[in-house]
N, C-alpha and C positions, 0 to 999 in steps of 0.2 A: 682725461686721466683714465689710463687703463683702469679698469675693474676685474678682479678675478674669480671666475664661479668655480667656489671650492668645491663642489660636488658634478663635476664634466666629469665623463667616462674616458676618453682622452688623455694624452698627453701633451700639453701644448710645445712646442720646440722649437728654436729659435735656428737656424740652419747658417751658416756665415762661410762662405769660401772666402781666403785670404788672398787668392791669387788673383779672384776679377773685384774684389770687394762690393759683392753681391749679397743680401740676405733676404731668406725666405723664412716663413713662420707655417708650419703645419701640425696638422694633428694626426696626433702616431700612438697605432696600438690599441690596445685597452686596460685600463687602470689597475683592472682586476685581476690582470695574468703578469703584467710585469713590475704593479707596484710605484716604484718609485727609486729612485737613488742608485743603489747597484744594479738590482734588476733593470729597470731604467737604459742606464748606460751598458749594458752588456745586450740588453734588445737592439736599440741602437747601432750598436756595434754588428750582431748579429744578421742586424737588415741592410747594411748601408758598407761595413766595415770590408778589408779587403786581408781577409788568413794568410790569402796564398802568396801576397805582395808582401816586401821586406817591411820591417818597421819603420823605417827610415822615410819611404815613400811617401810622397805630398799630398796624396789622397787619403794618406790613414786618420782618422780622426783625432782630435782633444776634445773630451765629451766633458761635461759639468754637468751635475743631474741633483737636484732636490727631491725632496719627497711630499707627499701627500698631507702630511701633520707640519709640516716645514713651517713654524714662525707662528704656529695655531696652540702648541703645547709647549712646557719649559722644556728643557733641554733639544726639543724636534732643530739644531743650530747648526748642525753641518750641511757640508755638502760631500759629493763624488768627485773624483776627477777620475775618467775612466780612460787609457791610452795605450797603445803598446808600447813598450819600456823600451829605453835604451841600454837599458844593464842590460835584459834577456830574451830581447825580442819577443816578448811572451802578451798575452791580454793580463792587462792589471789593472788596479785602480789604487788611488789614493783620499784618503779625507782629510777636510781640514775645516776648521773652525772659525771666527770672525765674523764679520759680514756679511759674506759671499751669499749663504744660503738663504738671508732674508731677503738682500736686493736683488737676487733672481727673482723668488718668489713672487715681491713685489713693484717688478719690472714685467711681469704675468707671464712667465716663463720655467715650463717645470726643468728644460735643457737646453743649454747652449750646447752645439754641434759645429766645430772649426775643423775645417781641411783646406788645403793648398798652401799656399808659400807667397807670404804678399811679395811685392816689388822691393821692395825696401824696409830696413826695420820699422816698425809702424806700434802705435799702439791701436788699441780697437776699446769704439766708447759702445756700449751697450746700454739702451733704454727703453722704457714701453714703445715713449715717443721719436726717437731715432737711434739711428745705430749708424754709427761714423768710425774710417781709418783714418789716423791721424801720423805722417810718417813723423820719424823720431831719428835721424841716423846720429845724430849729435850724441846720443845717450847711449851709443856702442862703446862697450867696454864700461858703461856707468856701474856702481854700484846699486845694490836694493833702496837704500834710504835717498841717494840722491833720484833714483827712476820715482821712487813714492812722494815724492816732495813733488817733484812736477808732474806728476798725473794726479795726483791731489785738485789742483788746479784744472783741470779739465772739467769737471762736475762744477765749477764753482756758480753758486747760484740758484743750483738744480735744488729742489727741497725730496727728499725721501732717502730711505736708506742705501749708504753707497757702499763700493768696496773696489777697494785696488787691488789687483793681485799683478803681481812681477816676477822678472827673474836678475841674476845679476851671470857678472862673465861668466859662471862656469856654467851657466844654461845654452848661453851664448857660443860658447867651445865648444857641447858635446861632452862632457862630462857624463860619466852614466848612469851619477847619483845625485845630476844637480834637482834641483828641489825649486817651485814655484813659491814664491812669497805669500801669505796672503791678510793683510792689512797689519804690517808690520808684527807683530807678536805671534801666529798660525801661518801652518807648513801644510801644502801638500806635499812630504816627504821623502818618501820613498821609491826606490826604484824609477830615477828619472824622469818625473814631468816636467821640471826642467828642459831639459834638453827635448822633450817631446813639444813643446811651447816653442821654445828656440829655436826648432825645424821648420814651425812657420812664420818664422822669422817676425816674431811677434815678444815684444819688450815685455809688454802686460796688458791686461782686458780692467777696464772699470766699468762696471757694471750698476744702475743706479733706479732703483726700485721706486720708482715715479708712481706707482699705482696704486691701489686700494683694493681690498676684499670686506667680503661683506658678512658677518662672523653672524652662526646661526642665535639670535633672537629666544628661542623656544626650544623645548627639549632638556637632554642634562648636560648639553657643552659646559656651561658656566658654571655649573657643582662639582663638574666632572676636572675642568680647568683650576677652579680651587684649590681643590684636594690634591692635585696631584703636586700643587706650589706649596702648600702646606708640607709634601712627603719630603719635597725636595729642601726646604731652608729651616725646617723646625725638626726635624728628627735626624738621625745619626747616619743615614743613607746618604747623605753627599757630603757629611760633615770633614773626613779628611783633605778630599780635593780641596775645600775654602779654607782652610787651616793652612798648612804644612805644605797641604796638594801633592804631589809625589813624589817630589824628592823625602819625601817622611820611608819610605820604602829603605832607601838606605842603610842606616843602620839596623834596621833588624836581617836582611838580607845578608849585611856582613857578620852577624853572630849567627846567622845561621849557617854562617858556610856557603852561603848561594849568591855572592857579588862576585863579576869577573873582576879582576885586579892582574895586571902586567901582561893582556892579550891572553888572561885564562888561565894564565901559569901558578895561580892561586886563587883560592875563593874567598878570605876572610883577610885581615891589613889591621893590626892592633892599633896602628897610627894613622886609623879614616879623621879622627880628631876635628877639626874645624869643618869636613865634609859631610855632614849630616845637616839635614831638612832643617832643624832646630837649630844650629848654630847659624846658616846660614839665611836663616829670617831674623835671626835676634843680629848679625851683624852686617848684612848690604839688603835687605827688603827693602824697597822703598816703596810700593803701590803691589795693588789686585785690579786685574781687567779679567772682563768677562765677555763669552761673544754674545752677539747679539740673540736676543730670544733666551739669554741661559739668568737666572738668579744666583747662582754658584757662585764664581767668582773664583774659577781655579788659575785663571794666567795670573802667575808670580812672577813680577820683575822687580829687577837688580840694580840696585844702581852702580853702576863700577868705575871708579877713578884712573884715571892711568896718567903717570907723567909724561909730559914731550917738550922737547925744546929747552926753555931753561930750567933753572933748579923748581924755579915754585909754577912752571908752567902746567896746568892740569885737564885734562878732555874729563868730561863727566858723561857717563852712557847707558841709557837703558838697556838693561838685557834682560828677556825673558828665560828662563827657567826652568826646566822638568825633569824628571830623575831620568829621563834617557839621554840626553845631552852630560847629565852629571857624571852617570856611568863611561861613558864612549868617550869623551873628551875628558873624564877623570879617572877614575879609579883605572881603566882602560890603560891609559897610559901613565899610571901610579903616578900620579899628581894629586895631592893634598890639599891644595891651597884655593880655595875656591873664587880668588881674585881672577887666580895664573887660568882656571877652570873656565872662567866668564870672559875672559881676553879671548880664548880659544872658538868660544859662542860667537862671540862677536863678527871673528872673523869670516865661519863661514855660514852668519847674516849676511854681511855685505857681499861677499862672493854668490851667495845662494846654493853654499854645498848641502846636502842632508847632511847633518852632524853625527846621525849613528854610525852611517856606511864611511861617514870620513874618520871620525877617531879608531875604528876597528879597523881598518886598511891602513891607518899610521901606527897601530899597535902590533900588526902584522911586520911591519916595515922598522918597526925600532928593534921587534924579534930576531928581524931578518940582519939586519944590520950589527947587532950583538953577536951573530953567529957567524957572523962573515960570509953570507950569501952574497949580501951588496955591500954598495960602499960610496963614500961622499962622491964618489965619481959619477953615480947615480943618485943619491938624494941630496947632491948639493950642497947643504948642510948637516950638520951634526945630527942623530936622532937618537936621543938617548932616553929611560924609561925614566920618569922623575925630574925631565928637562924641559920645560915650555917652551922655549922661546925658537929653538929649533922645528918643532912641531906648528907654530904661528907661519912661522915661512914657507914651511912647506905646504901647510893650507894654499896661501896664494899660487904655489906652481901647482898641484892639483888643479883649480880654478883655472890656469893659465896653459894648463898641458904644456910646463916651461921643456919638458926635454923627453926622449923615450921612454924613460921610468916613470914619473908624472905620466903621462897620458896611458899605461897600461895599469898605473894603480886608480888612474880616475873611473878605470872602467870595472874597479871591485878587487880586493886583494887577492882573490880565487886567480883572476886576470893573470895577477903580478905574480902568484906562484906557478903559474904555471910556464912565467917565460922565465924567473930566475930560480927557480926550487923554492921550498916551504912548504908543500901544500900542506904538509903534516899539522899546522901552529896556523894554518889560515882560520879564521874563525867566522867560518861563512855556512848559513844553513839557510841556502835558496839567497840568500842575499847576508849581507852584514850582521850578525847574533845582535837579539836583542839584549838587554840588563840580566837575563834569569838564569842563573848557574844550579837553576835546579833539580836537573836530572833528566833521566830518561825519555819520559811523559814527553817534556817540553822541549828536548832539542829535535825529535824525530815529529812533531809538532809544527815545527816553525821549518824544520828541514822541507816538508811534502804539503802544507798549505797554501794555500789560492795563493797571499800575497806574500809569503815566506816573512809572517810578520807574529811577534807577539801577540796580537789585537785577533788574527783569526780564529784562535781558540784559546781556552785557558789549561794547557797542557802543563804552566807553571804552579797552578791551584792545583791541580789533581797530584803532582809530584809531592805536595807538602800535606795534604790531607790524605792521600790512600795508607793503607797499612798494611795492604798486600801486595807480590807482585803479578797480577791480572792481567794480562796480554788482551783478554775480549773485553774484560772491564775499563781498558784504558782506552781502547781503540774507541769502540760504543761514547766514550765520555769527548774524545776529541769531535766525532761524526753531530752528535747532539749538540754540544757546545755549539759548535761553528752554524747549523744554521738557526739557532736561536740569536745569533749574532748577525748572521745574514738579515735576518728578518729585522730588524733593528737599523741595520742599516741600509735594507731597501725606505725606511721609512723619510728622515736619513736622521737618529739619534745621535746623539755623544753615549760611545761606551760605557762609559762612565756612568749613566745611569740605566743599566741592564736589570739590576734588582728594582730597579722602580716601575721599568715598563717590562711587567711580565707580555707572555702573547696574548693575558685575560685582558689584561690591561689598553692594550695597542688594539684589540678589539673593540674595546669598550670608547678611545678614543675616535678610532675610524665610523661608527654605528652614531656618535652624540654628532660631527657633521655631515650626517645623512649618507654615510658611505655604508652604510648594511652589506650590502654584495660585499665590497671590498675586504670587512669584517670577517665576514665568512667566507672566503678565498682565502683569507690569508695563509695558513698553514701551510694546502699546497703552493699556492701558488709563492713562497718563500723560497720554499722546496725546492720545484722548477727551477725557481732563479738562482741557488747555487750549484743546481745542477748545468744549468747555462754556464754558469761563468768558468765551470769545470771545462766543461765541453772547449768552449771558444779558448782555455788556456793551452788547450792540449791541441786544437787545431791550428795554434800559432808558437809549436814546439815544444810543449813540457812533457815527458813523459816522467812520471814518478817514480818508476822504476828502475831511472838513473842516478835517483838523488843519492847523495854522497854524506857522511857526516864524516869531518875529519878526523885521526887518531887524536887531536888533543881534547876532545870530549870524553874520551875513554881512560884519559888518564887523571883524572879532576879526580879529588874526596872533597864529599861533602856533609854536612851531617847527619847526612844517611851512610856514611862510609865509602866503599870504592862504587864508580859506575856499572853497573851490570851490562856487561856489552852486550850478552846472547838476549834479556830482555828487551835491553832498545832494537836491535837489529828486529826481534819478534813485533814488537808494536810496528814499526818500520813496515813491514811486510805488510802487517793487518791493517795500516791506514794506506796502504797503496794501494791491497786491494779496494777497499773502498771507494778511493778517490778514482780509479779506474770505472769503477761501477756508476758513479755518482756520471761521468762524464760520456757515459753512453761506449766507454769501450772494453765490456766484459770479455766479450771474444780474445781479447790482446792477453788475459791471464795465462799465468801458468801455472 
């Protein structure tokens, strides 16, 4: 049984070409400069990775990368997935929850590293004790839950913790926003890992932590470990996630005026009614899952009935939950009904769409289609704002790239305005908007951040707490934010408990299992690694000082009243420069 020495200077890595199904294991680096997790995967990326080669190329990597604290402290439950995108050619990463992070861990592997293009669809078994291609062509064109049902079965017998992670058709297409599964309920989401999985022609990896670590004995790990479980399930610091969880956001969002509703063309819906956090635990909750290593217990699933066939014939289905899918697949597309909302989940679970980047490019498209840009000649079906069932189908031709429109919306609604007009009402900043209509701070935020995500910084907090408007004050507050967040997740945390682990904090963890150096590295070496990740973004085509925020940002009121356009455009500037700077290309200013 593998063993893992929690305190190696190293990073141990798992290396796997897909095309001779060959795998190597080395040690890479030193712990203390890159950390763990993003830093991790962007080092990785930076030694091995290919800039100047297209994204697409069978040499580029799919990196998975845990951290240092990984499966040692509550919430330490994520992992990285580190790739260049198929939306934007660009270096990115994505996280996601489940499994994944502890059976790396304890399969004695701080990173899997995949390049080439196996022979044939294949799944790939990952363990301390062997690593095997298993081809799969049977399962082309499968769904998520039928590929996880039979790779389930691949581990059987194995004892330690496992994880599947898959993709379904629209990975399989080339989709630009298909999304990697990972053990049914957790997404790596965004910006394509999908489709970046799918290039190596790889179904899914189960990955099965066969191994043991040897947890420090002496010192203050095990007071230090208490306390911090104590912080997390007895005080009000994670108390929402386990409640409500996020969809609780909801309704105060729309009395604040800060929910998209109809592709943004409003911020507040007096009839959100049965769509809120609370109605919709009191009427389809059926269970809490949690990932592994977390006490929380924030995955909320649904149970959802649907009829088919004859009168009393009924499918019952679990669906998980969180106020991003609620928004993007609801309020998005002014749908109310949180059944018609969970039908919509569902479907692109089994396809393996991201749900943000698909409800806001079908919200784009039902705009589009109200104004007579396009027309059922291109979406096939009806797409109307307040009509589901038009919106279900055209989920599967997305997934199916069924005709030209379909395959330039699967590649981002930005895509689709730019070959049929719209761009005005596209609601794209760096990729698909997240839930937060509120304000300046946060759309020029998500506009010019690493992964054009809500999660890079908290630009939606500073929007509702500032009282002034501060152009240096807001810029400084995104630059801080984001690597305090970095730092968090080089480790690799769940955001979610950012108040819990200050940097005193994540010191004081790293020092109780005899990492001192690492301790005290951390700050810069945080640092460095979102300045890497800067770098290697810009080295694979972003420059920031072409981001774009559409005219329908400027047209929103919100309870702060109209948009101040000259201040966002001024933050806009002030976080470009920085992000310039941060990336080693100050010279490039103007």
């Amino acid at each position: 049984m593998p063993r893992l020495d929690i305190a190696r200077p190293h990073s141990r890595v798992l290396r796997y070409d897909a095309t001779t199904g060959k795998a190597r294991v080395e040690e890479f680096g030193l712990r203390t400069e890159h950390l763990g997790g993003s830093g991790l995967a962007a080092a990785l990326y930076e030694a091995s990775g290919l800039a100047s080669a297209p994204a697409d190329a069978e040499e580029q990597p799919v990196i998975f990368a845990v951290g240092p604290l990984t499966g040692l402290f509550p919430l330490m439950s994520k992992s990285v997935c580190g790739f260049r995108s198929p939306y934007n050619g660009q270096w990115t990463e994505s996280h996601a929850g489940g499994r994944l992070a502890l059976s790396l861990r304890f399969a004695g592997y701080d990173a899997l590293v995949v390049t080439g293009r196996a022979p044939e669809l294949s799944c790939l078994v990952v363990g301390g004790h062997e690593i095997r291609t298993i081809p799969v062509p049977f399962l082309r064109g499968a769904d998520v839950f039928r590929t996880g049902k039979y790779m389930r079965g691949l581990g059987h017998g194995v004892s330690g913790h496992r994880s599947t992670i898959r993709i379904g058709s629209a990975g399989e297409n080339g989709v630009g926003y298909a999304c990697i599964n990972v053990d049914s309920f957790r997404h790596f989401g965004r910006l394509g890992s999908g489709t970046a999985l799918g290039r190596k022609n790889l179904k899914g990896i189960q990955v099965i932590g066969d191994g043991s670590a040897t947890l420090p004995q002496k010192g203050t790990y095990a007071a230090l470990l208490k306390d911090i479980h104590v912080d997390v399930t007895t005080t009000s610091a994670m108390r929402k996630y386990h409640d409500l969880g996020t969809p609780e956001n909801l309704e105060p969002l729309n009395k604040l005026r800060a929910l998209p509703w109809r592709n943004l063309q409003k911020t507040s819906d007096p009839g959100i009614g049965g769509l809120t956090g609370l109605r919709i635990a009191e009427d389809l909750l059926l269970r809490q899952s949690a990932c592994a290593g977390c006490p929380v217990g924030c995955i909320h699933i649904a149970l959802l009935r649907e009829q088919f066939g004859e009168e009393h014939d009924y499918l019952y289905k679990q669906v998980p939950y969180d106020y991003e899918p609620l928004f993007s697949l609801g309020t998005m597309l002014d749908l109310k009904d949180p059944a018609q909302v969970l039908g919509l989940m569902d479907e692109t679970e089994r396809t393996g769409l991201d749900c943000m980047s698909s409800g806001v490019a079908l919200a784009w498209a039902a705009e589009a289609s109200e104004k007579g840009i396009v027309g059922e000649g291109e979406t096939i079906v009806p797409l109307r704002f307040g009509e589901w069932t038009g919106f279900r189908t055209a989920l599967r031709h997305i997934a199916a790239r069924s005709n030209e429109f379909y395959d330039i919306l699967g590649q981002g609604a930005m895509a689709a305005a730019g070959k049929y007009g719209g761009g005005d009402f596209a609601c794209v900043l760096g990729q698909e908007m997240a839930g937060y209509a509120t304000g300046e701070v946060f759309f020029a935020g998500q506009a010019l951040g690493f992964r054009h995500s809500h999660l890079d910084n908290g630009g939606y907090s500073f929007d509702q707490s500032a009282k002034e408007k501060d152009v240096d004050a807001a810029v400084k507050y995104l630059v801080d934010d984001e690597h305090g967040r970095v730092m968090l997740t080089c480790m690799v945390a769940c955001l979610f408990a950012r108040k819990v682990y200050t940097q005193e904090r994540v010191q004081e963890c790293l020092s109780s299992l005899g990492l001192e150096d690492m301790a005290q590295a951390l700050p810069g070496a945080s640092e460095a690694m979102r300045n890497l990740r800067y770098r290697l973004k810009a080295d694979t085509g972003f420059d920031p000082r072409e981001a774009r925020i559409p005219k329908r940002y400027t047209e929103l009121v919100t309870w702060k009243g109209e948009i101040d356009q000259s201040y966002m455009e001024a933050i806009q500037a002030g976080y470009c420069r920085e992000i310039l700077r941060m990336a080693g290309r100050d010279g490039e200013m103007k």
